[in-house]
C-alpha positions as CSV (number, residue, x, y, z in Angstrom):
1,X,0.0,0.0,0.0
2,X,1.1,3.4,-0.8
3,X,0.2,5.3,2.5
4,X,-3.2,5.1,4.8
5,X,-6.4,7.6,3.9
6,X,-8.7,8.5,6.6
7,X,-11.9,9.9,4.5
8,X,-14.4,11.2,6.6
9,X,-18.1,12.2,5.3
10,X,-21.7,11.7,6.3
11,X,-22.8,10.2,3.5
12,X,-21.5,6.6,2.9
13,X,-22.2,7.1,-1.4
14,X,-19.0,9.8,-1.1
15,X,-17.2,7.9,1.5
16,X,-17.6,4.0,-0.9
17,X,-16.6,6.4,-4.1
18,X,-14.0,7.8,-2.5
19,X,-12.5,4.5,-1.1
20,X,-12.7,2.8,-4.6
21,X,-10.9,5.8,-6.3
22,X,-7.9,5.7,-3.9
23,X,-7.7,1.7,-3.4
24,X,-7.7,1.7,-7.1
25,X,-4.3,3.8,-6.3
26,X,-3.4,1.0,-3.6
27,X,-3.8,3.3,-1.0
28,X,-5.7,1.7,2.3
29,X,-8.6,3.7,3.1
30,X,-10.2,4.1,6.0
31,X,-13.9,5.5,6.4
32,X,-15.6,7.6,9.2
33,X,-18.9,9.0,9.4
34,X,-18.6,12.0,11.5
35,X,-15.6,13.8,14.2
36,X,-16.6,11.1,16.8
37,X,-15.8,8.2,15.0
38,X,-12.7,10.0,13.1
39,X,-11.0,10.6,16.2
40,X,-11.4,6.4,16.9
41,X,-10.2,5.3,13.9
42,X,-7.1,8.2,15.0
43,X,-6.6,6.2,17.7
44,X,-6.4,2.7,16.4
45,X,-4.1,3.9,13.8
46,X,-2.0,7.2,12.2
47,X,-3.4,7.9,9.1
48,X,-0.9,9.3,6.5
49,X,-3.4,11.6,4.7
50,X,-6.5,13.0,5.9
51,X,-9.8,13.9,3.5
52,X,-13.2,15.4,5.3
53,X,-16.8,16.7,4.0
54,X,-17.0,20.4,5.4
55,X,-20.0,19.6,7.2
56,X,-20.3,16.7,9.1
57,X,-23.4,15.5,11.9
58,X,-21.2,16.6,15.4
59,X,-19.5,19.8,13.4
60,X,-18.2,20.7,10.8
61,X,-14.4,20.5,9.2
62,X,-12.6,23.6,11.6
63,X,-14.0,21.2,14.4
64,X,-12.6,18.8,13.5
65,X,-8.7,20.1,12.6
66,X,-9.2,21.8,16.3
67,X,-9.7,18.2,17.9
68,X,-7.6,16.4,15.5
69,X,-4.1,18.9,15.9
70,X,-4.3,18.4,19.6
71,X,-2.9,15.1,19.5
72,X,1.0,15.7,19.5
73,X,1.2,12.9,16.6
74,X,-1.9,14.5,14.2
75,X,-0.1,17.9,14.7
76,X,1.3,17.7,11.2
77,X,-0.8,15.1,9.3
78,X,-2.1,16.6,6.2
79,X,-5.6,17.2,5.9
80,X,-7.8,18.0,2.7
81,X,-11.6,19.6,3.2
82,X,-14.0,19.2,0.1
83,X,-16.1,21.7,-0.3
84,X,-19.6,22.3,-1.8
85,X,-20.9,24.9,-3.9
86,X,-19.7,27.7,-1.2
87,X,-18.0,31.8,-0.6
88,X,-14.4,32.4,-1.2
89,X,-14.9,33.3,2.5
90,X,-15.8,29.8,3.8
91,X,-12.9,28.7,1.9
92,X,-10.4,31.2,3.2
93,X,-11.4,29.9,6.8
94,X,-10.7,26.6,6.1
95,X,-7.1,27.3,5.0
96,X,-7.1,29.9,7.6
97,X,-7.9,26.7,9.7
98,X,-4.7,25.1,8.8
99,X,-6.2,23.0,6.2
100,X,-3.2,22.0,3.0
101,X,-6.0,22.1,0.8
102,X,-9.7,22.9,-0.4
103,X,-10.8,20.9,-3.4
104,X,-14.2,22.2,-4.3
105,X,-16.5,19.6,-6.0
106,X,-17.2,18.1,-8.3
107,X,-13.3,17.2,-8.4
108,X,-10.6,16.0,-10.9
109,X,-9.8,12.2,-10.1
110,X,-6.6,12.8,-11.8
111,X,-6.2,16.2,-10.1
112,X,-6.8,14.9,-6.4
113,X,-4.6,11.5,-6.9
114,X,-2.1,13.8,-8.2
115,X,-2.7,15.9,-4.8
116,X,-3.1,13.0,-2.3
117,X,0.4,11.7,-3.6
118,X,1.9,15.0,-2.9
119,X,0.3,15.1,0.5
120,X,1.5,11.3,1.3
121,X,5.2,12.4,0.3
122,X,5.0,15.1,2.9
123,X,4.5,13.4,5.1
124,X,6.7,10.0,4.7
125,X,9.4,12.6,4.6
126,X,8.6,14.2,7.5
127,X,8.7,10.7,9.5
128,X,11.5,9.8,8.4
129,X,13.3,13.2,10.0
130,X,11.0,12.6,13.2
131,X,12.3,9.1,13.3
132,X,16.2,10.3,12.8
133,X,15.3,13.1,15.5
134,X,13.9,10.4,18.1
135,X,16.5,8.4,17.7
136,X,19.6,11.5,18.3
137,X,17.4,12.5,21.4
138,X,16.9,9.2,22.2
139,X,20.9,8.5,22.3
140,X,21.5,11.7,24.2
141,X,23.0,13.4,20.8
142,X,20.7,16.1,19.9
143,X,19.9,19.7,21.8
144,X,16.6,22.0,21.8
145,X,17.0,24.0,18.5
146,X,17.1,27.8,19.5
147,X,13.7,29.8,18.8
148,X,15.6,31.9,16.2
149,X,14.6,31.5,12.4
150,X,15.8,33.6,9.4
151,X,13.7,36.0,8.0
152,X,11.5,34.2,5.6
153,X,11.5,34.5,2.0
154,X,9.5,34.3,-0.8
155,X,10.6,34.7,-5.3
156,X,7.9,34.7,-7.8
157,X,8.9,34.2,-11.0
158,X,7.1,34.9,-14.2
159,X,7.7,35.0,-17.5
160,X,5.7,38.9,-17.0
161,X,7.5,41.6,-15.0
162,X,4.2,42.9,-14.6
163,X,2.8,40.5,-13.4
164,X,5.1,39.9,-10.9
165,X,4.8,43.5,-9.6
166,X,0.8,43.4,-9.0
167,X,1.6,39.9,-7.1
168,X,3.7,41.3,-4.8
169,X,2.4,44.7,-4.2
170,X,-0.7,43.2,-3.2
171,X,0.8,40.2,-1.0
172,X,3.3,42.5,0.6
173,X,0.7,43.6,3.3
174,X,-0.5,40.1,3.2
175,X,2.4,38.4,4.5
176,X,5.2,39.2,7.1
177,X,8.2,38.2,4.9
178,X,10.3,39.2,1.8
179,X,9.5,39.1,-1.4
180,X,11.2,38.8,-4.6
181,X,10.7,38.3,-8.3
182,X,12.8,36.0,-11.3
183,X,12.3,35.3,-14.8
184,X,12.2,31.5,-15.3
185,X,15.3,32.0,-18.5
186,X,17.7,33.3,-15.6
187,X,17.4,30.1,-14.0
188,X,18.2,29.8,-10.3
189,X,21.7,31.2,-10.1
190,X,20.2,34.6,-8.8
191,X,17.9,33.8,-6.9
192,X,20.5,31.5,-4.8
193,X,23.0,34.1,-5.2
194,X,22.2,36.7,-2.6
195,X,24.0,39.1,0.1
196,X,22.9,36.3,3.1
197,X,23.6,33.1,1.0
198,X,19.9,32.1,1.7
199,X,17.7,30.6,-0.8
200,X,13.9,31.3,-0.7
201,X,11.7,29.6,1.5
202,X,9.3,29.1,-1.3
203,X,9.3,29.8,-4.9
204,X,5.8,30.9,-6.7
205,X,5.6,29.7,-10.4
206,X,3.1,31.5,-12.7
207,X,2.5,28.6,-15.0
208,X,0.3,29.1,-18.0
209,X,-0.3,26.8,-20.9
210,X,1.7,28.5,-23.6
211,X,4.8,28.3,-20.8
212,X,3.9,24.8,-18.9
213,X,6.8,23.5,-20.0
214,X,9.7,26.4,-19.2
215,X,8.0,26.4,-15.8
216,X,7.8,22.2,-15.1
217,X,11.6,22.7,-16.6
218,X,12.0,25.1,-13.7
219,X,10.6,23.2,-11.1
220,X,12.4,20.1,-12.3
221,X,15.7,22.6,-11.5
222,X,14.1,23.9,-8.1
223,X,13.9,19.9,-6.6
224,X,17.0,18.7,-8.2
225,X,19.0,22.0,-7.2
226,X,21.4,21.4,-3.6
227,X,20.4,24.7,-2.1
228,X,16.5,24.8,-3.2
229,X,15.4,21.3,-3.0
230,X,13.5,21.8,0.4
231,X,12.1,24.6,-0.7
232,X,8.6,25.2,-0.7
233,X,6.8,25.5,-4.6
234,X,3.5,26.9,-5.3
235,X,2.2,26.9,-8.6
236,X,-0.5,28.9,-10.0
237,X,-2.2,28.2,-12.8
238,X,-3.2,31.2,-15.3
239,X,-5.1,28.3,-17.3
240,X,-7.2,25.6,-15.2
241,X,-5.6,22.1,-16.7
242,X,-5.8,19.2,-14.5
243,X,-3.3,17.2,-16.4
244,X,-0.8,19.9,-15.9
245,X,-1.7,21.1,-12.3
246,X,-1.1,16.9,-11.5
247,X,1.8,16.9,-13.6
248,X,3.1,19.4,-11.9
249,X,2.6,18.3,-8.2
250,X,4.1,14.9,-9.2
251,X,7.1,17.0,-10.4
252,X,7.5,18.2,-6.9
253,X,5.4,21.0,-6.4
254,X,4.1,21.9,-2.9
255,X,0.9,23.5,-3.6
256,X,-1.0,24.3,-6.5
257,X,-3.2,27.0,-7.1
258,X,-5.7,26.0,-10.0
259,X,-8.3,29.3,-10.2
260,X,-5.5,31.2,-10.6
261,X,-4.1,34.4,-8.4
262,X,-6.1,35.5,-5.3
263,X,-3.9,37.1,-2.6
264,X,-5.5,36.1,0.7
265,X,-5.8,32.7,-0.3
266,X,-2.1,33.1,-1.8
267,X,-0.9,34.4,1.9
268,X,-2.3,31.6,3.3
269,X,-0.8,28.9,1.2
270,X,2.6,30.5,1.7
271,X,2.1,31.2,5.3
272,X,1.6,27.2,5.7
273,X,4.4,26.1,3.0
274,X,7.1,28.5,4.9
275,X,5.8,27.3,8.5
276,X,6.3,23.9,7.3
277,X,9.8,24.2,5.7
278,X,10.6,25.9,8.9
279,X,9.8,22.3,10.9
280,X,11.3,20.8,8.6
281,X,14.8,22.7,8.7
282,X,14.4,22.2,12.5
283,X,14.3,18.4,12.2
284,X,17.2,18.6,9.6
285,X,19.0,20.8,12.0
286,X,18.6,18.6,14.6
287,X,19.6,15.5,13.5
288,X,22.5,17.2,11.9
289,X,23.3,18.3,15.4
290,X,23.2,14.8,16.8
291,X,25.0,13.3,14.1
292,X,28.2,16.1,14.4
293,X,28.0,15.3,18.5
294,X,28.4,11.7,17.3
295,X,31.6,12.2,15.6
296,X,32.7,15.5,17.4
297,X,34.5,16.2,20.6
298,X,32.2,18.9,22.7
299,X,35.0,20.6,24.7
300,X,37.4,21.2,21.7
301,X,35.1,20.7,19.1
302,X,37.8,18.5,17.3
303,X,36.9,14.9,15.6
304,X,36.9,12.7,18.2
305,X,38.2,8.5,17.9
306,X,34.7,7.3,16.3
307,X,35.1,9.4,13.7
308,X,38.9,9.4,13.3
309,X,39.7,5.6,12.8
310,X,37.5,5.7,9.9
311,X,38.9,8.6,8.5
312,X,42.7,7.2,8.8
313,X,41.4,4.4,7.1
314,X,40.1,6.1,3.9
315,X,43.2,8.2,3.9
316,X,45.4,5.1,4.0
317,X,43.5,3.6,1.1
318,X,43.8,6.8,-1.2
319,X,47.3,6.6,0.1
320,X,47.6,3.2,-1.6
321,X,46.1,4.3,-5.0
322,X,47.9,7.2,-5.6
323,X,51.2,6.3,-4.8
324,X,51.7,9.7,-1.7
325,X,52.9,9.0,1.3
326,X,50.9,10.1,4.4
327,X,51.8,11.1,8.4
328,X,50.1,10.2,11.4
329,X,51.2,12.1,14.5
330,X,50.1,11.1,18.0
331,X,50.5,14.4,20.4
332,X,50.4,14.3,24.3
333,X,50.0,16.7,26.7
334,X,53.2,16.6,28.9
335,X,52.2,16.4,32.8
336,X,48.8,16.8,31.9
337,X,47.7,15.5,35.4
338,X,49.7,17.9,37.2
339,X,47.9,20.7,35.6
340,X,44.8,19.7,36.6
341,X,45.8,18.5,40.1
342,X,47.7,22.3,40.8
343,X,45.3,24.3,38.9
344,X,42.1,22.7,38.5
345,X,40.5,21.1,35.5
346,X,38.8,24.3,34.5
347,X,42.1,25.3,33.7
348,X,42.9,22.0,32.2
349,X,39.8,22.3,30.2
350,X,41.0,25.9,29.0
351,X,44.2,24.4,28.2
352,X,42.9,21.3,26.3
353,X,40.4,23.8,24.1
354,X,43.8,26.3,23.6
355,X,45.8,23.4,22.5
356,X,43.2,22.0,19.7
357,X,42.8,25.2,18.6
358,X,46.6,25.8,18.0
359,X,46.6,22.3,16.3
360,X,44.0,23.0,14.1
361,X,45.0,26.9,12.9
362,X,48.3,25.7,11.7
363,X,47.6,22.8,9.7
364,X,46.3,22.5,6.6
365,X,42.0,22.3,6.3
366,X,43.3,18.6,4.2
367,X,44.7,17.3,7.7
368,X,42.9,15.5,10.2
369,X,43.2,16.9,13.9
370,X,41.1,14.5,16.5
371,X,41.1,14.2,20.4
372,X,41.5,10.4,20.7
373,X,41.7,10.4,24.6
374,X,41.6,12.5,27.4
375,X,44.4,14.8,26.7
376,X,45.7,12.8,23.0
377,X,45.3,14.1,19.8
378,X,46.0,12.5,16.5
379,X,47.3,14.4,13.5
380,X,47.1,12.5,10.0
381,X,48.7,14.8,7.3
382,X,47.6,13.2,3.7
383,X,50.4,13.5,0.8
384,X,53.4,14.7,3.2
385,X,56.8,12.7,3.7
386,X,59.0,12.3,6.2
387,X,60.7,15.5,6.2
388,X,57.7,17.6,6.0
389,X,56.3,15.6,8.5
390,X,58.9,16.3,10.7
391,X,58.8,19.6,10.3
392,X,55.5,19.9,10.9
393,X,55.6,17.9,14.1
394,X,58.1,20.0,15.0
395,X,56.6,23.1,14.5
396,X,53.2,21.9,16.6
397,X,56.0,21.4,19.0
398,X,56.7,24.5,19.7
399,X,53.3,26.0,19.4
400,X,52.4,24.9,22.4
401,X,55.3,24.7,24.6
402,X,56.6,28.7,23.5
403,X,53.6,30.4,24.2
404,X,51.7,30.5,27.7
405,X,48.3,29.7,28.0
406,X,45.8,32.2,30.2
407,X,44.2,30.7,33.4
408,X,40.4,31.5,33.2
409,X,40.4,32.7,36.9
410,X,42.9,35.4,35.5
411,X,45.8,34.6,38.0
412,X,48.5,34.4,35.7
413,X,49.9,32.5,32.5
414,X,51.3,29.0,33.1
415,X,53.3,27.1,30.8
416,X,52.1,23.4,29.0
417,X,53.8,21.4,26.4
418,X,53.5,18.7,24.1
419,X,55.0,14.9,23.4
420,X,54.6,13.4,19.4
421,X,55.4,10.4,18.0
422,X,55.6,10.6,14.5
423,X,55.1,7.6,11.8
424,X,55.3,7.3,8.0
425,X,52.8,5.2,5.8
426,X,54.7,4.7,2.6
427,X,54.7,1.8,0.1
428,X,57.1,-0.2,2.5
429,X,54.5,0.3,5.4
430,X,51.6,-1.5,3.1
431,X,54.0,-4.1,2.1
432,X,54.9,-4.6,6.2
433,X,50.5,-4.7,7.4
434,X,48.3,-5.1,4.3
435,X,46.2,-2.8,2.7
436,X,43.8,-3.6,5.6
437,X,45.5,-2.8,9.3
438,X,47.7,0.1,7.8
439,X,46.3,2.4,9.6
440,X,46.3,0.4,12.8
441,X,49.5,-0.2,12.6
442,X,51.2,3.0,11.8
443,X,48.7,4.2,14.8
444,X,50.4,1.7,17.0
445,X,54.0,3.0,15.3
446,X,53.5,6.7,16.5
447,X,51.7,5.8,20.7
448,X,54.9,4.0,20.2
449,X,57.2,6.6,19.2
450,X,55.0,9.0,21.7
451,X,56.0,7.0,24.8
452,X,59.9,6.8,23.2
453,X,59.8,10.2,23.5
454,X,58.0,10.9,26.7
455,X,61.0,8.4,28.0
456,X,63.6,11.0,26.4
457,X,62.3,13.9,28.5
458,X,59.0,14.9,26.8
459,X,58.4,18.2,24.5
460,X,59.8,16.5,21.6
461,X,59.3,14.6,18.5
462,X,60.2,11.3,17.9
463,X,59.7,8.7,15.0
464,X,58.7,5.5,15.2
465,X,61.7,3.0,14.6
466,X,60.1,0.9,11.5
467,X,59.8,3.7,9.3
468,X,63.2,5.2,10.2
């Protein structure tokens, strides 16, 4: 089955036709007869899409989005109202309401599939990012996103400037964000090309029949484009043409707007598509967030092991193909425990944070720079030989142990430094481990070179005695 339909009407005719349209479409439908037995059928299971008359016997459709949204699960399900013969006004309140749609009958079959598809791919994406966001919360990897959101941001592009001029002079006191218009033959480029870097929130497509096909062109660009492809996309039609209104929706269009331009209910359907981009950025954010705490150390904000084994790894096999060489450099703070025992491990932590940022401001963005343990780092420099590698090491060396680092209670400089063991990986080192346990073993070659030279007094660099 493609996705689950709740359709809710009084009259069981609708509610049979209905149900043999969309099973037809291998969707599984489920029926209801009024808000009451909706809100059961809610409970025994999630529907993915749901379709309501706009009257019904214990209310009417704004009842029943009030009851339905205040279940934390509902909060987001689509929802379609059909409505009779009725006022602009009735349907204004409906999407108002927080209804994705008003499809006023009779309907297009094609037109409604078309819509119900869109609807269900909503909201399979927006499980999936609910799903990856339980699960970083659930692990203990993901933080509250902050209340702050950009200033939203709306392009409308049309083929006719003036067109685009009347649109937004008579949305701008409609809706609270900015808005901007594009011709379709500039393509993206400026509209992603702005002072903040931000592409719109939504894009409006004034889509006609003589230039259907420059526009589906375009929002063929807008879904397959890196920075646009969340965006929001509402299409209106100059022309009403249900084959191209469902052609364009399965193209990837948000919203469709088939009596052509009406601001208010133009405000509206932007209102909703930037509100939900907006939840769905969060959710990406989120998850992005727990992913990078995953792989990231959150004191110095360097790589930490989990991500860096892997990484050595990759680098070792690239180092195989082309021939390079590579260096892997294990660092240690010297006396590490004495700092924190004299000073406290607020200072230590200072220290620590001071260090990695040292590390990482003198090496090249190419190099990896991970905390690997408590006060150990790992270097791995891709492409560099012995004597660069030395130098490098060297270099780090001195870094930390010729310039103080500040206590955070103020009372005065102190003074840390810093042990590396330094090893190779060349085409003798894959000859000595295998392709596979190269980078464990030239990992195990520099701890050992590390202790070799904590043995010879610390603040040094050795290098590990197999690739001498």
């Amino acid at each position: 089955m493609h996705g689950k339909i709740l359709v809710i009407d009084p009259i069981s005719t609708n509610r049979i036709v209905l149900k043999v349209k969309l099973s037809t479409a291998h969707y599984s439908v489920v029926q209801a007869g009024s808000i009451s037995d909706a809100l059961t059928a809610i409970k025994r299971t999630v529907p993915d899409v749901i379709l309501t008359a706009q009257e019904l016997p214990d209310g009417d459709a704004t009842s029943l989005i009030e009851r339905v949204r205040k279940s934390r699960q509902m909060r987001d399900v689509p929802m379609i109202a059909f409505q009779n013969e009725g006022s602009n006004a009735a349907r204004l309140d409906l999407l108002a309401a927080g209804f994705d749609d008003v499809i006023a009958k009779p309907f297009d079959d094609v037109l409604l599939l078309a819509r119900v598809r869109s609807l269900v791919r909503v909201c399979n994406s927006a499980a999936e990012w609910k799903l990856r966001d339980d699960t970083s919360r659930a692990l203990g990897l993901a933080e509250a996103p902050t209340a702050f959101e950009h200033a939203a941001r709306a392009t409308i592009m049309s083929s006719n400037t003036t067109i685009a001029k009347v649109w937004t002079h008579q949305l701008s006191s409609l809706v609270g964000i900015t808005l901007d218009m594009a011709k379709p033959q500039n393509g993206l480029g400026p509209t992603c090309d702005t002072a903040n870097g931000k592409e719109p929130d939504v894009f409006i497509l004034d889509m006609g029949r003589e230039n259907a096909p420059e526009m589906l062109r375009m929002l063929a660009e807008i879904r397959s484009h890196s920075r646009t492809r969340h965006s929001g996309v509402l299409v209106v039609q100059s022309n009403k043409d249900a084959d191209l209104a469902s052609q364009a929706l399965d193209l990837g269009a948000s919203d469709i707007m088939t009596e052509g331009f009406a601001a208010q209910e133009m405000a509206l359907r932007i209102q909703t598509l930037v509100k939900r981009k907006h939840i769905a950025d969060r959710l990406r954010a989120t998850v992005r967030t727990g992913l990078e705490a995953a792989v990231c150390d959150p004191l110095t904000g360097l790589h930490n092991r989990r991500y860096a084994m892997p990484h050595l790894a990759r680098i070792a096999e690239n180092a195989q193909r082309s021939g390079k060489p590579f260096a892997v450099m294990v660092a240690d703070m010297d006396y590490f425990k004495h700092i924190n025992d004299v000073y406290g491990h607020a200072t230590g932590d200072v220290v620590l944070v001071e260090t990695a940022q040292r590390l990482r401001e003198n090496l090249r963005a190419v190099d990896l720079v991970a905390r690997i343990g408590g006060e150990e780092f790992l270097v791995v420099m891709p492409g560099v030989g012995l004597r660069n590698a030395r130098l490098a090491a060297t270099r780090l060396c001195e870094l930390i142990g010729c310039a103080p680092f500040q206590q955070p209670d103020g009372s005065g400089p102190l003074t840390a430094t810093i042990s590396i063991g330094l090893a190779i990986g060349d085409a003798s080192t894959f000859e000595r481990y295998g392709a596979g346990n190269v980078a464990a073993g030239l990992l195990d070659q520099a701890d050992k070179a590390l202790y070799h030279a904590k043995e010879l007094g610390r603040n040094q660099v050795r290098l590990s005695r197999p690739a001498a």
